[in-house]
DRENNUTI-960448 format. One record per residue (C-alpha): x, y, z; residue number from 1; residue in three letters. Coordinates in steps of 0.5 Angstrom, whole numbers, padded with zeros to 4 digits. Layout:
% DRENNUTI-960448
{east: X, north: Y, up: Z, k: NUM, r: ALA}
...
END
This chain:
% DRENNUTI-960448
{east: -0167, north: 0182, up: 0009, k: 1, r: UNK}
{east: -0160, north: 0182, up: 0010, k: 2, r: UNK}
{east: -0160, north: 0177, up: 0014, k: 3, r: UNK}
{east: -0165, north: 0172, up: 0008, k: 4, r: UNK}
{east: -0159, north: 0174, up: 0002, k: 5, r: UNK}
{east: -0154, north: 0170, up: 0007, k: 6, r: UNK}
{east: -0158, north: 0164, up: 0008, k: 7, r: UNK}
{east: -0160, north: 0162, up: 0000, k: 8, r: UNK}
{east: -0152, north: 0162, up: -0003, k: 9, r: UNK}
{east: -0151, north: 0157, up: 0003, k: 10, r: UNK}
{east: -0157, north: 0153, up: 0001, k: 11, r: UNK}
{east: -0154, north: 0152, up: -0006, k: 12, r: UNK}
{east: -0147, north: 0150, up: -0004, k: 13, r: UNK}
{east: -0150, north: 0145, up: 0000, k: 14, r: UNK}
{east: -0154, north: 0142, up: -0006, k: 15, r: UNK}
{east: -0148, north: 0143, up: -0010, k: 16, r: UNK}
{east: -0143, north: 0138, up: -0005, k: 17, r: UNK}
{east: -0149, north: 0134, up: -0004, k: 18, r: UNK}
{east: -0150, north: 0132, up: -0012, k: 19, r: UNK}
{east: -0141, north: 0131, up: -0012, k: 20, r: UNK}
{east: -0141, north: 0126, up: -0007, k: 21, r: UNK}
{east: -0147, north: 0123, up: -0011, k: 22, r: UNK}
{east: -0144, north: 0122, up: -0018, k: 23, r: UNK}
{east: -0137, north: 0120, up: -0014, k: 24, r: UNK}
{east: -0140, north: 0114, up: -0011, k: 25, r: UNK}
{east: -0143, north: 0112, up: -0018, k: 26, r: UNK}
{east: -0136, north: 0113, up: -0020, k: 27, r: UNK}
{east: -0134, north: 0108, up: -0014, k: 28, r: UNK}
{east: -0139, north: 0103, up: -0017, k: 29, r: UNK}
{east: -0139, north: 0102, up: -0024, k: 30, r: UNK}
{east: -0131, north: 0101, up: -0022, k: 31, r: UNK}
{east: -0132, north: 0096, up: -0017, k: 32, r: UNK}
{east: -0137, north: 0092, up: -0022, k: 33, r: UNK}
{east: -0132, north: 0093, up: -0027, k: 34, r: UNK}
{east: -0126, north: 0089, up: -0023, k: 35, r: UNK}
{east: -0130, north: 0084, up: -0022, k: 36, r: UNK}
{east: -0132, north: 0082, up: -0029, k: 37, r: UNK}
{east: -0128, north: 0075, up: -0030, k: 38, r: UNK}
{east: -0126, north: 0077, up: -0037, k: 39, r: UNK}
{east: -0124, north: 0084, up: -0035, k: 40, r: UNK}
{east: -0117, north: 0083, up: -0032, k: 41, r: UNK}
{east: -0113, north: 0091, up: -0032, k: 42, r: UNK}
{east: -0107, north: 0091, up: -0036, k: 43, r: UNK}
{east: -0103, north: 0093, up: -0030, k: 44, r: UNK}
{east: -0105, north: 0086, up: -0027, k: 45, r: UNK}
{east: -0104, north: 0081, up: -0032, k: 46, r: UNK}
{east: -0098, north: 0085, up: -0034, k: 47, r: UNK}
{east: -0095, north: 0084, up: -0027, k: 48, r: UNK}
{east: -0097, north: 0076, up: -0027, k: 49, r: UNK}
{east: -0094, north: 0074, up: -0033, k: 50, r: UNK}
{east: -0087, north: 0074, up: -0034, k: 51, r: UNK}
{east: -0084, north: 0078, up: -0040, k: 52, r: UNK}
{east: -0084, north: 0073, up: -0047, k: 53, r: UNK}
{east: -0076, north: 0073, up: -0047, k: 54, r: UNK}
{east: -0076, north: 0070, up: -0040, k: 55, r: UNK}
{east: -0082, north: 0065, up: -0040, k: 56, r: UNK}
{east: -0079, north: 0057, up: -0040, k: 57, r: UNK}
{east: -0081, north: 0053, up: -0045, k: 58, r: UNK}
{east: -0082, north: 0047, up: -0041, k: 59, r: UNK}
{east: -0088, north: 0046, up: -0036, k: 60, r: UNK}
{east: -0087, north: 0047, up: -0028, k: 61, r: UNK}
{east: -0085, north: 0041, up: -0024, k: 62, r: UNK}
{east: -0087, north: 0040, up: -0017, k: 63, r: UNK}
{east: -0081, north: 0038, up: -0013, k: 64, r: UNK}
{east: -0083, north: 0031, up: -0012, k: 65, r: UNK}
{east: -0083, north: 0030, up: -0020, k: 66, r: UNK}
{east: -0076, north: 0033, up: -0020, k: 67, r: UNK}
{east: -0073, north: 0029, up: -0015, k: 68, r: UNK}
{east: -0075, north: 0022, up: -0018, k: 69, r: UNK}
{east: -0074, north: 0022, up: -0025, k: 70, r: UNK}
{east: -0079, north: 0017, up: -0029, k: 71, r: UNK}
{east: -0077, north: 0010, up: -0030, k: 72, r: UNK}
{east: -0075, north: 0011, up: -0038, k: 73, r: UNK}
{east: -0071, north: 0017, up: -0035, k: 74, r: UNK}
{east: -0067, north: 0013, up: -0030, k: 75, r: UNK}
{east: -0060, north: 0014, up: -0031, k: 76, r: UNK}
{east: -0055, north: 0007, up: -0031, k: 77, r: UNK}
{east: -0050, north: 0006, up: -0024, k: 78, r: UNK}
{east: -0043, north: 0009, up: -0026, k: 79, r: UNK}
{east: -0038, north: 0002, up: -0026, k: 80, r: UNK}
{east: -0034, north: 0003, up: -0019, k: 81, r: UNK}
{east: -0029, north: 0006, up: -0020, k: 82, r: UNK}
{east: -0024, north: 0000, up: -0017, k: 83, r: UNK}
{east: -0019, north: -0004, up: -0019, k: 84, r: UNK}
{east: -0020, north: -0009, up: -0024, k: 85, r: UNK}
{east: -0019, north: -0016, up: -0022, k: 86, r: UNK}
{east: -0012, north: -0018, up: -0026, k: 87, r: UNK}
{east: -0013, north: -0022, up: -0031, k: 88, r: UNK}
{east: -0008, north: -0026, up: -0035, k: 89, r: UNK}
{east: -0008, north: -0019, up: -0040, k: 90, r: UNK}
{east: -0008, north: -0015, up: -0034, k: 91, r: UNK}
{east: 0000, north: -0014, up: -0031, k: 92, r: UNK}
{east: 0000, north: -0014, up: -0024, k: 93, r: UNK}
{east: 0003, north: -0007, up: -0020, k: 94, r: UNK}
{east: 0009, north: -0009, up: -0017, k: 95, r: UNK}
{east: 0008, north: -0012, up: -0011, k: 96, r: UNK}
{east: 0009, north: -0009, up: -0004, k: 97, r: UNK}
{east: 0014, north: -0013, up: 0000, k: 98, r: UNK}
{east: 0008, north: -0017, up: 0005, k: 99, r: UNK}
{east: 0005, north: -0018, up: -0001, k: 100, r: UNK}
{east: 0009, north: -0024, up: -0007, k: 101, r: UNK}
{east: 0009, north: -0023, up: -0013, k: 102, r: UNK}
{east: 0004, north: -0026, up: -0018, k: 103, r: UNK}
{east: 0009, north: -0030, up: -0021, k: 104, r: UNK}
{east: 0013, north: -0032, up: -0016, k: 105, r: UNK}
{east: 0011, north: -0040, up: -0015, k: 106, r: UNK}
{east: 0007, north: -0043, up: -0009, k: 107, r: UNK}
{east: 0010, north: -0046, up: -0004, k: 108, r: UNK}
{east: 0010, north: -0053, up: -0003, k: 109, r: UNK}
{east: 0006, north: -0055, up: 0002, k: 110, r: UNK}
{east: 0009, north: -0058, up: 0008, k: 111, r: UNK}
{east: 0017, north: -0057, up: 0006, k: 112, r: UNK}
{east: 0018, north: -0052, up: 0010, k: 113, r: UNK}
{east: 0014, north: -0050, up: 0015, k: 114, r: UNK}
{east: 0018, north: -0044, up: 0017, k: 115, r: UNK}
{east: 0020, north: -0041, up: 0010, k: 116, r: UNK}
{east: 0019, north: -0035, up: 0008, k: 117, r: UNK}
{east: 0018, north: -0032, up: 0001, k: 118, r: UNK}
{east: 0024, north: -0037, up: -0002, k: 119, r: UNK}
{east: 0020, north: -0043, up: -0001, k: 120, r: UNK}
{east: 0026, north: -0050, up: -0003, k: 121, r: UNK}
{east: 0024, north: -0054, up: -0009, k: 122, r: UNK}
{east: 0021, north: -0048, up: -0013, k: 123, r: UNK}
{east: 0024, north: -0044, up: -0018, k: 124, r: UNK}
{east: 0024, north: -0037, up: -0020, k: 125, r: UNK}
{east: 0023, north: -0032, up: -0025, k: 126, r: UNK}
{east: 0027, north: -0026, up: -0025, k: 127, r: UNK}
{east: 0033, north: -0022, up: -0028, k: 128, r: UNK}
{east: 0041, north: -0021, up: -0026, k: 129, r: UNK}
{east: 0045, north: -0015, up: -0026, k: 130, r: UNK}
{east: 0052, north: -0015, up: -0024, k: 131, r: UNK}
{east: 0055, north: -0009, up: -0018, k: 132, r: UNK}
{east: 0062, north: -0009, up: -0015, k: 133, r: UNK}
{east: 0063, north: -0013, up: -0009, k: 134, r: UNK}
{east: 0069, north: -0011, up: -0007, k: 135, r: UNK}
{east: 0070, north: -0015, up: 0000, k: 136, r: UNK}
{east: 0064, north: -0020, up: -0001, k: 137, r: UNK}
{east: 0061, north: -0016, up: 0006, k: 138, r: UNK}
{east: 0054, north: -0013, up: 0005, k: 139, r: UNK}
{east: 0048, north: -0012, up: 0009, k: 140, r: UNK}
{east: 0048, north: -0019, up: 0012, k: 141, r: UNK}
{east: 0054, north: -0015, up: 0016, k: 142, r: UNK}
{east: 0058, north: -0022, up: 0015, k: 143, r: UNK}
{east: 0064, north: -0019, up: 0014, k: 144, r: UNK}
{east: 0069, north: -0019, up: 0009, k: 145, r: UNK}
{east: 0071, north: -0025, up: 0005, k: 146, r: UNK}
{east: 0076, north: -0028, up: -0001, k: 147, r: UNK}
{east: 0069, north: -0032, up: -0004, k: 148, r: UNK}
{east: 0066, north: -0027, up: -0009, k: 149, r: UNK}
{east: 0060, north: -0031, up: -0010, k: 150, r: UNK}
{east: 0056, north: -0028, up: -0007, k: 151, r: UNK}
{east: 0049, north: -0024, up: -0009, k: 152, r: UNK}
{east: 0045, north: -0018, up: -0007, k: 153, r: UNK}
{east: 0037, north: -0021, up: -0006, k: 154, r: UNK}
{east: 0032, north: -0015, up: -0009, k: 155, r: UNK}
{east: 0029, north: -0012, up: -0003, k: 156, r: UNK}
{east: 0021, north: -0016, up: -0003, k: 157, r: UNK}
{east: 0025, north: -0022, up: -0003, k: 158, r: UNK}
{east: 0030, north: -0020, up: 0001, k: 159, r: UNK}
{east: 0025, north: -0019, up: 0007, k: 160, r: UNK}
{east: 0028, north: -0017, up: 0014, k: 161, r: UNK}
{east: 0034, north: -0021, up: 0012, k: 162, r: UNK}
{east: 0031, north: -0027, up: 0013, k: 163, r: UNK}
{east: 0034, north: -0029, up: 0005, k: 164, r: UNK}
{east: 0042, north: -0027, up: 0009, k: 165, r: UNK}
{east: 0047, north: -0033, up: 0007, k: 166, r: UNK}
{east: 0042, north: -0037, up: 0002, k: 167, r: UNK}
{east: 0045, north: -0041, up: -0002, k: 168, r: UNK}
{east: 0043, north: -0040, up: -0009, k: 169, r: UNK}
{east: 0043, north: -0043, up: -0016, k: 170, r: UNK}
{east: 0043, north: -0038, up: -0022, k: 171, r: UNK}
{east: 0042, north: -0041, up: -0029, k: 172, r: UNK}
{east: 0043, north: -0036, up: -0035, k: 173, r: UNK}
{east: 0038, north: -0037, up: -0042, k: 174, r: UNK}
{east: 0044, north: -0040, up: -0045, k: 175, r: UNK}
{east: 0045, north: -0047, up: -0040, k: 176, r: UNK}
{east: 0050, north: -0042, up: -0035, k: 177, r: UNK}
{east: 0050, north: -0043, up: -0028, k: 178, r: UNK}
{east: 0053, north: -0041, up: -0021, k: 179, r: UNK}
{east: 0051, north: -0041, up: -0014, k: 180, r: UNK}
{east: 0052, north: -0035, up: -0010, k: 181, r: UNK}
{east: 0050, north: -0034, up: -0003, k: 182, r: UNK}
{east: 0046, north: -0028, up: 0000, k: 183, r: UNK}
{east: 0051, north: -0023, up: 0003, k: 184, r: UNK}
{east: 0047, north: -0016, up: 0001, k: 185, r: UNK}
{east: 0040, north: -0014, up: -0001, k: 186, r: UNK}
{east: 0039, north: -0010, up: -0008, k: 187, r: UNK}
{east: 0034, north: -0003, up: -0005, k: 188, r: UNK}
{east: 0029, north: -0002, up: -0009, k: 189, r: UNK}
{east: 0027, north: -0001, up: -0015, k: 190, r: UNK}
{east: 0030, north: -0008, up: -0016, k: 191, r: UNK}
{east: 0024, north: -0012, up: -0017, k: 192, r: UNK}
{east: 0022, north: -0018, up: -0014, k: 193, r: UNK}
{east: 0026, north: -0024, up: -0017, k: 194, r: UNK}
{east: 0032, north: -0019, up: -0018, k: 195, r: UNK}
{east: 0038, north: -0022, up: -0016, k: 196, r: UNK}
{east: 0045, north: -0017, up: -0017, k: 197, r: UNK}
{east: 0051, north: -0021, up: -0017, k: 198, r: UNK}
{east: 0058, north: -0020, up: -0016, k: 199, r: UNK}
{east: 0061, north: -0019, up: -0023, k: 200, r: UNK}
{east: 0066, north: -0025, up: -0021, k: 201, r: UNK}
{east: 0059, north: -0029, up: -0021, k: 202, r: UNK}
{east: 0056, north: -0025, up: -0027, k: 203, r: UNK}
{east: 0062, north: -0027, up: -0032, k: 204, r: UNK}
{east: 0060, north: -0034, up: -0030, k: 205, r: UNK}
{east: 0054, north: -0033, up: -0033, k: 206, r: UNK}
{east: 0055, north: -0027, up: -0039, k: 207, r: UNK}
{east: 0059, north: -0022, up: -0040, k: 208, r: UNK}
{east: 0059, north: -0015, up: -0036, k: 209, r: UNK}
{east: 0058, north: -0012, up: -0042, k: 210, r: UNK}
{east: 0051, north: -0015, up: -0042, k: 211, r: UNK}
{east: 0049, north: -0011, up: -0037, k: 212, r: UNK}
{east: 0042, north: -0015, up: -0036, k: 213, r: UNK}
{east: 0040, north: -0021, up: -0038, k: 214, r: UNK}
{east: 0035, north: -0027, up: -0036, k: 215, r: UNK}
{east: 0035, north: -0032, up: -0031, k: 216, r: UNK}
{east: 0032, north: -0037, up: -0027, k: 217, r: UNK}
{east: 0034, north: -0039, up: -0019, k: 218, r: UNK}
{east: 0034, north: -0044, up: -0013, k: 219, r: UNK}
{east: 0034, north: -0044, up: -0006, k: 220, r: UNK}
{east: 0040, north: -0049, up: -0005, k: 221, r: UNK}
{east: 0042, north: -0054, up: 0001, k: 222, r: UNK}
{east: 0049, north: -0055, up: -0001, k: 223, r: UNK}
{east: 0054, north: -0060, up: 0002, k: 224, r: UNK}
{east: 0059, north: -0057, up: 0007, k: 225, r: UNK}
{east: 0065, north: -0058, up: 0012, k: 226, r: UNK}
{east: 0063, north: -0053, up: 0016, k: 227, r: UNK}
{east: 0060, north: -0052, up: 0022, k: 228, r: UNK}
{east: 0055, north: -0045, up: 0025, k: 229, r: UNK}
{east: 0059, north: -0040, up: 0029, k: 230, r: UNK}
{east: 0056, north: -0034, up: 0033, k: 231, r: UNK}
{east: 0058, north: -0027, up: 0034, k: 232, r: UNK}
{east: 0056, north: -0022, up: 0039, k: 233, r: UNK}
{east: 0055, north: -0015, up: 0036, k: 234, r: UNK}
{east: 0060, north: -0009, up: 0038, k: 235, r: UNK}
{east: 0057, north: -0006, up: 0045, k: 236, r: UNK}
{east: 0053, north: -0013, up: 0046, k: 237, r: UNK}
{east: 0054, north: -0015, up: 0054, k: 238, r: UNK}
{east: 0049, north: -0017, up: 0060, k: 239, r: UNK}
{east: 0045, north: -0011, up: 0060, k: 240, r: UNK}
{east: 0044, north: -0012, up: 0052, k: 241, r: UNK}
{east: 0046, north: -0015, up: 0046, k: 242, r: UNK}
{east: 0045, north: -0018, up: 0039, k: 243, r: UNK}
{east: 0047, north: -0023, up: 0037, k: 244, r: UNK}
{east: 0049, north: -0027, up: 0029, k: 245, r: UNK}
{east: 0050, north: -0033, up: 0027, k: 246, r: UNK}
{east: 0054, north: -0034, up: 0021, k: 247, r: UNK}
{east: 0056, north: -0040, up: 0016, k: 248, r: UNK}
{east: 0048, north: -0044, up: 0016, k: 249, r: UNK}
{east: 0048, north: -0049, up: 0011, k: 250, r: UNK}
{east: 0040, north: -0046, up: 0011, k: 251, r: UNK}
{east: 0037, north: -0040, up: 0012, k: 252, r: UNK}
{east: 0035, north: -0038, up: 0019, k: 253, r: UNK}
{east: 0028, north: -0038, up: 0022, k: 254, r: UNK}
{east: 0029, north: -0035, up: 0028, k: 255, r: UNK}
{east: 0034, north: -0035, up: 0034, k: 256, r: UNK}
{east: 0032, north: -0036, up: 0041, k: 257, r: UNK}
{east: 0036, north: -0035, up: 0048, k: 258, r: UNK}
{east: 0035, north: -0039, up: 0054, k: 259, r: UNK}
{east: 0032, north: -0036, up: 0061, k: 260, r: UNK}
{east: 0029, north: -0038, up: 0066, k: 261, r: UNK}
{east: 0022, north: -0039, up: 0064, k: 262, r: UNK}
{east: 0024, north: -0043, up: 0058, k: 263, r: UNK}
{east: 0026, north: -0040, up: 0050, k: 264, r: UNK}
{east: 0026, north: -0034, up: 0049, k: 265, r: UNK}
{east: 0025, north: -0032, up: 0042, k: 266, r: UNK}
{east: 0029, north: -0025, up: 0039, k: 267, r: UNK}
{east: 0027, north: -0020, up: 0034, k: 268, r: UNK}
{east: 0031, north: -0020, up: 0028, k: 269, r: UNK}
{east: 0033, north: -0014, up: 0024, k: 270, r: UNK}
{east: 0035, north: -0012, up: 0017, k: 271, r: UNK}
{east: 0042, north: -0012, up: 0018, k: 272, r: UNK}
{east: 0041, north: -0019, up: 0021, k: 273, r: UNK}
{east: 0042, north: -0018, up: 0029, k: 274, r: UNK}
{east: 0037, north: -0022, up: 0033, k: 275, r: UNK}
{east: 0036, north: -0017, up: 0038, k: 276, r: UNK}
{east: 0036, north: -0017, up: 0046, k: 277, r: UNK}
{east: 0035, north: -0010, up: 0048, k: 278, r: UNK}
{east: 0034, north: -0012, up: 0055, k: 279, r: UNK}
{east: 0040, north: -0016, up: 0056, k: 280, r: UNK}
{east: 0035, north: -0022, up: 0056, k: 281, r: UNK}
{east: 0039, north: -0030, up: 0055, k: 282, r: UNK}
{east: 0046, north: -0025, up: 0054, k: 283, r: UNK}
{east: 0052, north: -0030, up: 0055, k: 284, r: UNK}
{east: 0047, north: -0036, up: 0055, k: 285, r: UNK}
{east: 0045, north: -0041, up: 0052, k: 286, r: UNK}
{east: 0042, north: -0041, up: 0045, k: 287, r: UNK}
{east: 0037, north: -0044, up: 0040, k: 288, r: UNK}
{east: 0038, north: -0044, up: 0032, k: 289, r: UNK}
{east: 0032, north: -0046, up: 0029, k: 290, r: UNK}
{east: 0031, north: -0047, up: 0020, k: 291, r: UNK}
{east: 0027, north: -0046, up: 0015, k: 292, r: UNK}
{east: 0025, north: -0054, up: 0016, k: 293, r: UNK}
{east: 0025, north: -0053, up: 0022, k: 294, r: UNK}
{east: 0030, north: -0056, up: 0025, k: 295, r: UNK}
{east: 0034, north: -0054, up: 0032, k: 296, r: UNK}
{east: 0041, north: -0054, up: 0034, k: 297, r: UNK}
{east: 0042, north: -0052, up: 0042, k: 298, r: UNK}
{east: 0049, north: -0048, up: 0043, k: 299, r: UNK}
{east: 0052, north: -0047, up: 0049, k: 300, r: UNK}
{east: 0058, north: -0045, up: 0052, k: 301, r: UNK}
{east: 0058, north: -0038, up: 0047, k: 302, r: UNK}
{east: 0061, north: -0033, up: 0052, k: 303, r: UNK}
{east: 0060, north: -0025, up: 0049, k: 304, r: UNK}
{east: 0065, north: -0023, up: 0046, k: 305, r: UNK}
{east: 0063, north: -0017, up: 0041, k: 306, r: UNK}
{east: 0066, north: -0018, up: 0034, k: 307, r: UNK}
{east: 0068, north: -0024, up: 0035, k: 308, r: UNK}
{east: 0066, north: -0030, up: 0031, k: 309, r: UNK}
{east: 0066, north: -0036, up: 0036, k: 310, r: UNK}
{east: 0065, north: -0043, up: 0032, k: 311, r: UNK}
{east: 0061, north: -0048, up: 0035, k: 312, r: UNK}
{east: 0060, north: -0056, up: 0033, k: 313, r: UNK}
{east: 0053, north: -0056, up: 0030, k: 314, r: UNK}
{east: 0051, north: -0056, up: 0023, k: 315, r: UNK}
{east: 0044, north: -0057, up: 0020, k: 316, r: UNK}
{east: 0042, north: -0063, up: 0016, k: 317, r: UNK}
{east: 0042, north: -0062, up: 0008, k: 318, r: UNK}
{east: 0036, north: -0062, up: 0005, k: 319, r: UNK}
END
């Protein structure tokens, strides 16, 4: 008896658990079949797949093809280049560097003067006039002191490695003034191309000092002289280096060249105008002047004597 009143309570906890396990997979069903229901979407899934309504963008989405090539009504216009115009009669031109003339400057005239440079003969030129104290007439040309004051500083482009030292120039005033001076100093910047800084000798022939500035119109000159080229060797100049300047051409120089023993030899010339032998290359020989227009003179007999001016019988024709 015992042992049958043990047994039935067992029997009934095992109806019992069978009959949860029953009703928890119906449970399990009737949710699976719910999810899977098109138009039954849990809030939590919906929720979590849709943005909040104050972040949603108002524009469609676009795929990433879309965004890199807009349509063609969309295309923007090509920015104009950012380049410098190219001057026109309205447009002022920069201040030219000093390889590059001045669009005012005239053209040269072909066949003149192969070997010129910026000044070109035969041609005028635009520009203004300032006056400055010449003291002695020396300047940067390294001509020396002198009693004739009629002399000028040519502007810094024009002026060119010193190729425009001892350059007859004719200056003529708005008024029907005139004066020629020669070349003897370079005006730095910011003097402008055209500019020329006369000796207040020279200016006063044109107006008085106290205009200060005023404008004018000049010339290359060849002018008549008596006088014959000199030459002298720079301080320290000997057979192992030397420079070497000539003084008192009646045309601007174009190159000075020494003798050696394969031929001529052409010299570097400097701003303070000395042509150059750094290693003493024609030092004591002869030499060979050359113009503008092309025109030689052979020098011999020129000794080196530093600092001395030696004069010579040559001289280049007028033109």
């Amino acid at each position: 008896m015992a042992s049958h009143s043990r047994r039935r309570p067992l029997r009934e906890r095992r109806t019992a658990l069978v009959l949860a396990v029953a009703v928890a997979a119906v449970g399990v069903l009737l949710s699976l079949m719910m999810a899977l229901r098109p138009d039954s979407e849990p809030n939590a899934v919906r929720a979590a797949a849709e943005p909040a309504a104050g972040n949603r963008s108002s524009a469609p989405a676009t795929t990433p093809a879309e965004k890199a090539e807009p349509s063609p009504k969309q295309k923007p216009k090509p920015k104009p280049s950012k380049a410098s115009p190219t001057p026109t009669a309205t447009t002022p031109s920069a201040r030219p560097s000093p390889t590059s003339p001045p669009r005012s400057s005239p053209r040269p005239v072909s066949g003149t003067a192969p070997l010129a440079g910026r000044i070109q003969p035969q041609a005028s030129y635009k520009g203004v006039a300032t006056h400055y104290d010449a003291a002695d007439g020396d300047g940067a040309c390294l001509y020396g002191p002198s009693p004739d004051l009629m002399v000028a500083a040519m502007n810094h482009t024009d002026y060119e490695t010193s190729k425009a030292c001892g350059a007859h120039i004719l200056v003529r005033a708005a008024n029907g003034a005139s004066v020629t001076v020669r070349i003897t100093n370079e005006c730095p910047l910011p003097c402008a191309p055209g500019q020329l800084d006369l000796s207040k000798e020279a200016f006063a022939k044109l107006a008085g000092l106290s205009a200060g500035r005023i404008p004018i119109t000049w010339s290359l000159l060849s002018p008549s002289t008596a006088d014959t080229v000199s030459i002298r060797y720079k301080t320290g100049s000997s057979r192992h280096w030397c420079g070497i300047q000539a003084l008192g051409h009646r045309n601007p120089l174009a190159r000075l060249e020494v003798k050696t023993g394969s031929g001529w030899s052409r010299l570097t010339r400097t701003e303070y105008n000395y042509f150059l032998s750094p290693g003493g290359t024609g030092c004591g020989g002869a030499l060979r002047l050359t113009d503008i227009y092309g025109e030689q003179l052979t020098v011999d007999g020129v000794t080196i004597r530093p600092d001395a001016v030696q004069p010579t019988r040559v001289q280049f024709a007028r033109h």
